[in-house]
C-alpha positions as CSV (number, residue, x, y, z in Angstrom):
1,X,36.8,-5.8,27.4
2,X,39.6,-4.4,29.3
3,X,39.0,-3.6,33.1
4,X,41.1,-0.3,34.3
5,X,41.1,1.4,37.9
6,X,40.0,4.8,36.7
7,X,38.5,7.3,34.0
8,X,41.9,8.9,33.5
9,X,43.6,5.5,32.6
10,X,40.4,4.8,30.3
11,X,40.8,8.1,28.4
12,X,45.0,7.1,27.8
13,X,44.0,3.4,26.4
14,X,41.2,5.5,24.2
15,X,43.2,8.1,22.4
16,X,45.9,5.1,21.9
17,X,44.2,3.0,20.6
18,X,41.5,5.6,18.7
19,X,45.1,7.0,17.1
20,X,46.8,3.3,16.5
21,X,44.2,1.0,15.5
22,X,45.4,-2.4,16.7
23,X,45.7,-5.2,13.7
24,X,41.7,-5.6,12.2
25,X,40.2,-3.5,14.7
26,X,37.1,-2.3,14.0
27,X,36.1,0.2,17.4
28,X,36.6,0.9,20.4
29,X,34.4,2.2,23.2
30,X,35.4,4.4,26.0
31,X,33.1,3.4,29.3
32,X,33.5,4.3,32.9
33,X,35.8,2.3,34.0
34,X,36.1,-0.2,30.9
35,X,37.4,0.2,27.2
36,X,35.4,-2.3,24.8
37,X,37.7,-3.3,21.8
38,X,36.0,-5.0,18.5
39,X,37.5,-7.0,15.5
40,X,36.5,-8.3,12.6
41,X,37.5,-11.7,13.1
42,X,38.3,-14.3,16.0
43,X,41.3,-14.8,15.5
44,X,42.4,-11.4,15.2
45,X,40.5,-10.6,18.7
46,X,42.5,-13.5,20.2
47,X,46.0,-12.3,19.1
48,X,44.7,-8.5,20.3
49,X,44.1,-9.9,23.8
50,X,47.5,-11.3,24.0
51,X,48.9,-8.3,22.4
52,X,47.1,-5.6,25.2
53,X,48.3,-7.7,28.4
54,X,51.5,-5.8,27.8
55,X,50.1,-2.8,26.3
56,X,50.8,0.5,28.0
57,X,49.4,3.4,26.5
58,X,51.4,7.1,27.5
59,X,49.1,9.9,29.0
60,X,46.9,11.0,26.3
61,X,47.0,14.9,25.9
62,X,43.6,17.1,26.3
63,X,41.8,19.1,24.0
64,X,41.2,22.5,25.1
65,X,38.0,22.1,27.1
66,X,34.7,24.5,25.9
67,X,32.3,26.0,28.4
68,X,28.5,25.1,27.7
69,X,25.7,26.1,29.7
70,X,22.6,24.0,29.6
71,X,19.2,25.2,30.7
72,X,17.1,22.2,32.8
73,X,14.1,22.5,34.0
74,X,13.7,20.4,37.5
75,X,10.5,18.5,37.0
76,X,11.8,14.6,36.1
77,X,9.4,12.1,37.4
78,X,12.2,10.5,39.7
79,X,13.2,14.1,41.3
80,X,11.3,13.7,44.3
81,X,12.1,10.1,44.7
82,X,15.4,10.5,44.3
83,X,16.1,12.9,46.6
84,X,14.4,11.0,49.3
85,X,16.8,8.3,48.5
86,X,19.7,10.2,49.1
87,X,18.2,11.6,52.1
88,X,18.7,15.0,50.7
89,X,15.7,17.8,50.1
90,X,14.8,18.4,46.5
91,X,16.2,21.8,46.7
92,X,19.4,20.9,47.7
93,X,19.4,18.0,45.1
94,X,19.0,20.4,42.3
95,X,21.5,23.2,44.4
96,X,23.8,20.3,43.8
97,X,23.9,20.0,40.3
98,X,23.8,23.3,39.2
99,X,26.5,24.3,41.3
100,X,28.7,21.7,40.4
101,X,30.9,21.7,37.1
102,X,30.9,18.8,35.1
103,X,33.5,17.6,33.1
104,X,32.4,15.5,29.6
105,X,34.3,12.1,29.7
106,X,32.4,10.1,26.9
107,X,30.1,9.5,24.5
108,X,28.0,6.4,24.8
109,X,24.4,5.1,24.7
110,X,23.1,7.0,21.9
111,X,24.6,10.2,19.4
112,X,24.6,13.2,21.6
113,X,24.5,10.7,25.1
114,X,27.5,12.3,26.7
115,X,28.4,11.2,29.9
116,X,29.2,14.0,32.5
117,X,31.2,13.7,35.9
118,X,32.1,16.1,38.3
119,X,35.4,18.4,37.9
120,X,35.6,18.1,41.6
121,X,35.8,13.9,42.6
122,X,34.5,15.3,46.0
123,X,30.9,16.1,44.8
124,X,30.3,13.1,43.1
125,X,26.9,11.3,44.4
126,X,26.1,7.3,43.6
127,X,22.8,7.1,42.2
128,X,21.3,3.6,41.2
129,X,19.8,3.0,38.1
130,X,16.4,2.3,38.0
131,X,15.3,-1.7,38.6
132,X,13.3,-1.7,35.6
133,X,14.7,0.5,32.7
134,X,11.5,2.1,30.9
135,X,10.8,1.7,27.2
136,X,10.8,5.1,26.5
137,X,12.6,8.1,28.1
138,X,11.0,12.0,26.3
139,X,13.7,14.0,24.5
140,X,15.7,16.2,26.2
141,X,15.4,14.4,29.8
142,X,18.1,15.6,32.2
143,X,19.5,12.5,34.2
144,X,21.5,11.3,36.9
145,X,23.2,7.2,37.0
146,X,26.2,6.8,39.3
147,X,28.6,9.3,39.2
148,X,27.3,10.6,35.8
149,X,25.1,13.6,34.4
150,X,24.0,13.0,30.7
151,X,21.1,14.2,28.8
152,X,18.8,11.7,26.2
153,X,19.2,13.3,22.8
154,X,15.7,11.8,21.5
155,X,13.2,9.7,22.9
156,X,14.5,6.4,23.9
157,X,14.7,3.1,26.5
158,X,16.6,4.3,29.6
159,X,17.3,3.2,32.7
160,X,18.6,6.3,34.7
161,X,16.8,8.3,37.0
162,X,15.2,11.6,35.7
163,X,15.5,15.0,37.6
164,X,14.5,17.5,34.6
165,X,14.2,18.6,31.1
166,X,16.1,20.4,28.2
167,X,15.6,21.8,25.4
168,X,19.2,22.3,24.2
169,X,19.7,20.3,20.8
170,X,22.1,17.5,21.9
171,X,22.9,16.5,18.4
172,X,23.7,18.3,15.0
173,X,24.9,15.6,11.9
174,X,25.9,18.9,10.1
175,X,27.9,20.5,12.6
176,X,31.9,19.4,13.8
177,X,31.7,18.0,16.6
178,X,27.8,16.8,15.8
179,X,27.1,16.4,19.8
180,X,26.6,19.6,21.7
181,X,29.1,18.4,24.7
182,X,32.2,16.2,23.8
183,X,34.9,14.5,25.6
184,X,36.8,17.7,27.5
185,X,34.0,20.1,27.6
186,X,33.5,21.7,30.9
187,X,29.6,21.9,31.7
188,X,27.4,23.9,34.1
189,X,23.6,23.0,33.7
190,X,21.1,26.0,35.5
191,X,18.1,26.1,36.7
192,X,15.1,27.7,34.6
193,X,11.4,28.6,35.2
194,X,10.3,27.6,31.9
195,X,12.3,25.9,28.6
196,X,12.7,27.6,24.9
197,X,11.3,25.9,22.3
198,X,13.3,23.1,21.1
199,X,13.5,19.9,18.6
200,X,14.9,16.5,19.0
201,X,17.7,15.2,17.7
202,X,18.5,17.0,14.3
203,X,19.9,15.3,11.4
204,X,20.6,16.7,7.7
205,X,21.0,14.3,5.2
206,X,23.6,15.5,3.4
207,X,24.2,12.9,0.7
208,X,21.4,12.7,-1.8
209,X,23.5,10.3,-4.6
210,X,21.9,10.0,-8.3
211,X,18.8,7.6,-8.3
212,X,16.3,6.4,-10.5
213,X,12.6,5.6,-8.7
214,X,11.3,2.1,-9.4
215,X,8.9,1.1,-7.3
216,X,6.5,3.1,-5.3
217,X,5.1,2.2,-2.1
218,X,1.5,1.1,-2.2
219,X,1.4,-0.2,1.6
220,X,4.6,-0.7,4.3
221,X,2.9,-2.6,6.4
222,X,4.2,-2.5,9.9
223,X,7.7,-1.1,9.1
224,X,9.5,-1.0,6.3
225,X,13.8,0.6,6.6
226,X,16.4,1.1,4.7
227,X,19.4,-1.2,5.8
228,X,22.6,-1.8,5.0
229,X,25.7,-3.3,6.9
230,X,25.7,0.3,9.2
231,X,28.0,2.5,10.6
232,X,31.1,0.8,11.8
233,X,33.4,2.5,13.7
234,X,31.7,5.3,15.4
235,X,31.2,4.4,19.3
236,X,33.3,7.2,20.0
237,X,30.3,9.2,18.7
238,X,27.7,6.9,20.6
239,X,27.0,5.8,17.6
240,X,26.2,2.2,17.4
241,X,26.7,-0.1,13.7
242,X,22.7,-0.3,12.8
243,X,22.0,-2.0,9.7
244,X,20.2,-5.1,8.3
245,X,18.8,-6.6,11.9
246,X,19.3,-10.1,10.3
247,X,22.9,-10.1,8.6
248,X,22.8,-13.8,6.9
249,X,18.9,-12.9,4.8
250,X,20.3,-9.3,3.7
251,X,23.4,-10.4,2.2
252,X,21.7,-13.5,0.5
253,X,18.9,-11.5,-1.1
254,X,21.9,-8.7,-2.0
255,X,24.4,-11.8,-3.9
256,X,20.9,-13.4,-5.6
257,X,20.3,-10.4,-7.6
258,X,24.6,-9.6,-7.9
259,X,24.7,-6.6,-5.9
260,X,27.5,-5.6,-3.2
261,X,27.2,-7.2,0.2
262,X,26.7,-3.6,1.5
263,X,23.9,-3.0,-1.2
264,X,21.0,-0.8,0.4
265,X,17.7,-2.9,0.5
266,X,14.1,-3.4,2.8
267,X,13.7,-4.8,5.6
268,X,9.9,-5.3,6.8
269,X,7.9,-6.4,9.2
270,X,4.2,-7.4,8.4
271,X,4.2,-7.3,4.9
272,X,4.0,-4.7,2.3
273,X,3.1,-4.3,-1.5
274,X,5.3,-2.3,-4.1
275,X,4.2,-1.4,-7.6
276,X,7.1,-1.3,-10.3
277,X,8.0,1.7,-12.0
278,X,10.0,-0.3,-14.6
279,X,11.4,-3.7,-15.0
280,X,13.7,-4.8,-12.5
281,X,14.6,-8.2,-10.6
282,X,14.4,-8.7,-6.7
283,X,15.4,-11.7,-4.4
284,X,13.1,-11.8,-1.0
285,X,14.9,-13.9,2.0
286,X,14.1,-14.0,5.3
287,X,10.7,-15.2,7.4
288,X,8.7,-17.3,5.9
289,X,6.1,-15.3,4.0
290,X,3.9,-15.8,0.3
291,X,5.5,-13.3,-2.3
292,X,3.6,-12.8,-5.1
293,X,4.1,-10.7,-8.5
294,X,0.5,-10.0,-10.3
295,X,-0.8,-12.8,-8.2
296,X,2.0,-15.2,-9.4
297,X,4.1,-17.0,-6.5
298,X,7.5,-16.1,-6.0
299,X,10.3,-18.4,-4.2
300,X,12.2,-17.2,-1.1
301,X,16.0,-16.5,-2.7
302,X,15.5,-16.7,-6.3
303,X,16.2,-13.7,-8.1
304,X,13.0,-12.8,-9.9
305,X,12.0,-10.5,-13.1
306,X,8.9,-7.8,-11.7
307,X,7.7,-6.1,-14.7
308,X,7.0,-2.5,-15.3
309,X,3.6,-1.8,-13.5
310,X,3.1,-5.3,-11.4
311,X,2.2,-5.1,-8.1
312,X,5.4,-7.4,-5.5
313,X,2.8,-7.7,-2.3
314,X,4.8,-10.2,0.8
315,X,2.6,-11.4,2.9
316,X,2.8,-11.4,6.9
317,X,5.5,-13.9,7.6
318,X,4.2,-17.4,8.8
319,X,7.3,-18.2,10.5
320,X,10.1,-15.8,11.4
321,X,9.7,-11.8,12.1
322,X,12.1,-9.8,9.6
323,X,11.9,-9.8,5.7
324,X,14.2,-8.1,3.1
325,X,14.1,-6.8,-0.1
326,X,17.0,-6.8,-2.2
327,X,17.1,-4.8,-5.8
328,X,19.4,-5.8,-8.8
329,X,21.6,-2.3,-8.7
330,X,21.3,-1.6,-5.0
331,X,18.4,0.9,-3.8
332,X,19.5,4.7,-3.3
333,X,18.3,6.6,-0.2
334,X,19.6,9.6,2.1
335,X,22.4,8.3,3.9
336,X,24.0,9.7,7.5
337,X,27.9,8.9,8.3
338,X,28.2,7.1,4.7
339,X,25.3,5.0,5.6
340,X,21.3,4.5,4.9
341,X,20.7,2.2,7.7
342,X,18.1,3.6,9.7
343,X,18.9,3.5,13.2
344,X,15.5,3.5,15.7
345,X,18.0,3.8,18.8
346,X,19.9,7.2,17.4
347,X,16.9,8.5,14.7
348,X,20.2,8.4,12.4
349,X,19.1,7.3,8.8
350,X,16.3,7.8,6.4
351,X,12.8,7.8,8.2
352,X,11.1,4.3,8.0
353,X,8.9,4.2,4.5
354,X,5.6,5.6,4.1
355,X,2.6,5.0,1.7
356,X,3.0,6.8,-1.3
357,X,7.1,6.9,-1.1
358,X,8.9,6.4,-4.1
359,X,11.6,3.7,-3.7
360,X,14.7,4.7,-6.1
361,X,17.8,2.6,-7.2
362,X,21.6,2.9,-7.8
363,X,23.0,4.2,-11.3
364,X,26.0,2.3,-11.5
365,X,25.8,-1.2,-13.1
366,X,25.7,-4.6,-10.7
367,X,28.1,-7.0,-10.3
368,X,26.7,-11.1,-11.9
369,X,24.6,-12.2,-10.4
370,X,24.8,-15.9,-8.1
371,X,21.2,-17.9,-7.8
372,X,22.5,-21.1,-6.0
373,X,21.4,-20.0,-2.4
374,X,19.0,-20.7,0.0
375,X,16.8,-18.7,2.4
376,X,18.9,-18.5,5.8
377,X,16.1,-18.3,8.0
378,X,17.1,-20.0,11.4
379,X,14.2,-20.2,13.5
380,X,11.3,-23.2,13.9
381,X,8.1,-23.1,14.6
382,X,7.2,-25.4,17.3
383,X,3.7,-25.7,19.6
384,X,2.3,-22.5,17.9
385,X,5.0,-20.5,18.9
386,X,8.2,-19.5,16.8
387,X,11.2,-20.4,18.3
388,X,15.2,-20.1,18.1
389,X,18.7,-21.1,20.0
390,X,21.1,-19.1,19.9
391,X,24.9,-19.5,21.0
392,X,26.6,-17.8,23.3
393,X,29.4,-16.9,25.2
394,X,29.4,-16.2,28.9
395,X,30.6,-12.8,30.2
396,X,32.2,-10.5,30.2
397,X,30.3,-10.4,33.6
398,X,29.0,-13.6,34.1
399,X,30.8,-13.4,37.7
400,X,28.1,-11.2,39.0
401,X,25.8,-14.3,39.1
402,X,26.4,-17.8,41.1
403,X,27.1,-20.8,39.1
404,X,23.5,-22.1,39.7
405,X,21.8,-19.1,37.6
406,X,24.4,-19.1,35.0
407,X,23.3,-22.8,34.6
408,X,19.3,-22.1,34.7
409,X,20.3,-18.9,32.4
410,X,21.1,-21.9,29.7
411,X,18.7,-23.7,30.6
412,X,15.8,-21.8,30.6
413,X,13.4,-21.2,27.6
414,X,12.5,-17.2,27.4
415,X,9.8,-15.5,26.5
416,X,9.8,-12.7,24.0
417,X,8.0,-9.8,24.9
418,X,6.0,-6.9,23.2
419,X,8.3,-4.2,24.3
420,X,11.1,-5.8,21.8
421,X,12.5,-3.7,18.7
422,X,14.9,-3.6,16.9
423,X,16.9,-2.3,19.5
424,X,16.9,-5.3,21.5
425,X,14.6,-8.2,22.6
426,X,13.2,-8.0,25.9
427,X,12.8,-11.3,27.8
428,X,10.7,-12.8,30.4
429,X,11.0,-16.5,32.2
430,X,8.7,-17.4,35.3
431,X,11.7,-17.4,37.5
432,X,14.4,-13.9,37.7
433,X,17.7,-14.4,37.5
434,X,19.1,-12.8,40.6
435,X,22.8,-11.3,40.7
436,X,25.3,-12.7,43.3
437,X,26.6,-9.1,43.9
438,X,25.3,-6.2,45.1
439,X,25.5,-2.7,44.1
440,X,26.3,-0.4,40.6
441,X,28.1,-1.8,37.8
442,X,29.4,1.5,36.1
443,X,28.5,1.8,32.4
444,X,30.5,0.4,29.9
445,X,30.7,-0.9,26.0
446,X,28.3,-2.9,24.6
447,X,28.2,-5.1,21.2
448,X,24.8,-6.8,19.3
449,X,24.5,-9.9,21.3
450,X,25.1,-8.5,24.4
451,X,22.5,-10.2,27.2
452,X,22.1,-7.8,30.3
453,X,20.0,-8.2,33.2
454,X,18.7,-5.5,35.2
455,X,18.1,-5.8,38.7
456,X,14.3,-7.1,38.1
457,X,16.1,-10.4,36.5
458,X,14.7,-10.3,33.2
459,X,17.1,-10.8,30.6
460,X,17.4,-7.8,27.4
461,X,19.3,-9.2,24.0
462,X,20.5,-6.4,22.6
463,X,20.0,-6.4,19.0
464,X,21.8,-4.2,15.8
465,X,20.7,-1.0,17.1
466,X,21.7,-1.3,20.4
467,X,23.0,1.4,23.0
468,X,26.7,2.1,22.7
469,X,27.3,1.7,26.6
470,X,24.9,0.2,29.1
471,X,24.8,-0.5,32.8
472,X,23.4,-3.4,34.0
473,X,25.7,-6.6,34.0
474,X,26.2,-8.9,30.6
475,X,25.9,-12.8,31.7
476,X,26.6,-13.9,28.2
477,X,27.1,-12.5,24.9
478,X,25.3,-14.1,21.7
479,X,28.0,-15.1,18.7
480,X,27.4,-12.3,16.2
481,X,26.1,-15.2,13.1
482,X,23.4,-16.0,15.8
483,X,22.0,-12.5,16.3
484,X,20.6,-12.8,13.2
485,X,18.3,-15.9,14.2
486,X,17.4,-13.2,17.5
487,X,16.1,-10.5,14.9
488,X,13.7,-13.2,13.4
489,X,11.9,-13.7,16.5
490,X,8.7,-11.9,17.2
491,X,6.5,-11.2,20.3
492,X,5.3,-14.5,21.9
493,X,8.3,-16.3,20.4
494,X,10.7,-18.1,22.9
495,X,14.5,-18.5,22.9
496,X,16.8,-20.5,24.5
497,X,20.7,-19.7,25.1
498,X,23.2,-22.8,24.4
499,X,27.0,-22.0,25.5
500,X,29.6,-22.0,22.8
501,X,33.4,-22.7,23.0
502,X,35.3,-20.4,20.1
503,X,37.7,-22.8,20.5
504,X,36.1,-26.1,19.1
């Protein structure tokens, strides 16, 4: 994470390092006042950081700017409130942003999510985010955080404050640019009586590869996806990596039956039963959970024949949350920006599986096949409850909380709530953690691992499909091997958070 005084100096160290990918880089995210940088590795993030202390990027050069006009109906559920708060009538509050021009600087959060300022630094407001972000913002919500203007492409958590809604499509996969406002775009948003009809997000699967159906789907039990290792390399778009929730069980369950590490496969929660269309050979991994064929047991990451026309039924997992489904060959299914994962954060992806769907797999031949492995499920069960440690990392903004909460941070054991997904785990402890400082921390990038507390003091792990940016300050980042152990844990689990030193 590299700190910088302004958005101009962020947009530079962007469209440098966007055009001159640094040694094993693998993104990099353009925030307020921050630009996120990811590797593949340690040690090449270590000889990066050295690297950037002397980096000095020249003045990136603009894109001619488009003019978009958005249509907003003023009728958020934080307009009136809002207003108040910045002593201001709610007249004048929407006079204000539909006389200002907005410039686009970034895309963050979520595909579409483009983060707006003012042309004009003068008629920039600071609005707070909310304390508490809610689980679910509508589609199309018109909203206000600091400085920023931005607009949630689909339904989706959120923390900003609301003033009114759209109905302009935000996101198009099949169009160049897919987002509606990019980075340069000049924006005026006016004020409308009533909206046109309008859609959420819109994707078009475009790739539809050869496939051969073999099993069809007699029940998906709570969720079943298609996952794969994701979408690297797309933040720019505010498009976060996705795939297989728990990294470690997905590529197991891909090398038991000899497919590619990438190989699509399932990933379910609850259970689910799949009839065979012809003979194939699966590996299950992940929670703990009775697999049977016909009624016959199955072992957890042993490749295993299913015969045309037996039923593969996994029960509700016993211990551990997530379990996946790997298929000698590799499954086939729609795939957006050169991946299947679907993505509950973005809607990017294949929808989740349905009764009646036909599952299909690859045409090309697998790799051999390697059965000496074991299930890497990481997480105990202990007094009724399942429950995991994961390492971590303090920071990047650990200094916005006194050494005494950092220290009851790791030492407190956290509740897993029902609001969690796979877009993050939401936490609760008896006792808040409160932040040392006061104020806005402007948005910036965020990674799977990243731990943020909002101003109620009640901690959110992101997970894989996690926003792009955020707001709200990270005390500690999970090591990426250990988010896999956070996907495993289900509502009324507990965690705990044990500080790790890269350097040992």
């Amino acid at each position: 994470m590299v700190d910088l005084p302004d958005l101009e100096s962020v947009m530079d160290w962007h469209a440098a390092l966007s055009a001159n990918p640094l040694d094993r880089q693998t993104d990099v995210v353009a925030a307020a006042r921050t630009v996120l940088i990811t590797f593949d590795a340690p040690a090449a993030t270590a000889q990066a950081a050295r690297a950037l202390e002397q980096f000095r990027p020249e003045h990136a050069q603009r894109t001619a700017p488009r003019d978009i006009t958005i249509e907003v109906l003023y009728d958020g559920a934080d307009l009136e409130s809002l207003a108040e708060h910045l002593k201001m009538s709610v007249d004048s509050l929407i006079d204000w942003h539909t006389s200002t021009t907005w410039t686009a600087a970034f895309g963050g959060f979520a595909p579409g999510f483009t983060y707006c300022v003012p042309e004009s630094p003068e008629r920039a407001l600071s609005v707070p985010r909310l304390t508490s972000p809610r689980t679910e913002v509508p589609a199309g919500s018109v909203a206000l955080a600091g400085e920023f203007s931005a607009i949630y492409p689909r339904t989706s958590p959120g923390g900003w404050q609301l003033i009114g809604r759209s109905s302009a499509p935000m996101w198009d996969s099949s169009k160049h640019p897919p987002a509606l406002v990019a980075p340069g775009d000049r924006v005026r948003y006016t004020a409308v009586d009533t909206l046109a009809d309008g859609a959420e997000t819109y994707h078009r699967h475009l790739e539809r590869p050869a496939r051969r159906p073999i099993f069809s789907v007699d029940d998906p039990g709570l969720q079943t996806l298609y996952q794969d290792l994701g979408r690297q390399g797309n933040a720019n778009l505010g498009v976060t990596t996705s795939g297989s929730a728990d990294r470690a069980s997905a590529r197991t369950a891909n090398a038991a039956v000899g497919n590619k590490r990438n190989a699509t496969l399932l990933e379910n929660i609850g259970g689910c039963a799949l009839t065979a269309l012809a003979e194939t050979v699966v590996c299950i991994t992940g929670a703990e959970a009775k697999v049977t064929i016909n009624g016959r047991p199955v072992l957890l990451a042993t490749p295993t024949i299913v015969p045309a026309g037996a039923e593969l039924v996994v029960a509700p997992a016993t211990l551990g949350m997530r379990t996946y489904i790997a298929v000698r060959g590799g499954l086939i299914a729609d795939t957006e920006l050169d991946s299947a994962a679907t993505d509950m954060l973005s809607g990017l992806g294949p929808d989740p599986i349905q009764a009646g769907d036909r599952i299909a797999m690859a045409l090309t031949p697998p790799d051999s096949a390697n059965s000496l492995l074991s299930n890497p499920l990481r997480v105990t069960h202990e007094n009724g409850k399942t429950t995991g440690t994961v390492r971590c990392v303090l920071g990047p903004r650990d200094d916005w909380f006194d050494a005494a909460t950092v220290e009851r941070f790791l030492n407190t054991e956290f509740a897993v709530t029902s609001d969690s997904n796979r877009v993050g785990l939401r936490l609760e402890s008896a006792e808040p953690l409160e932040r040392a400082r006061e104020g806005e921390l402007p948005s910036e990038g965020m990674v799977a691992g990243s731990v943020q507390i909002p101003p109620n003091g009640q901690p959110v792990l992101f997970l894989r499909d996690h926003a792009v940016t955020g707001g709200y300050p990270v005390i500690a980042t999970v090591i990426n091997e250990d988010v896999d152990i956070a996907a495993q844990l289900p509502p009324g689990g507990t965690i705990r958070f044990e500080r790790f030193d890269p350097s040992a």
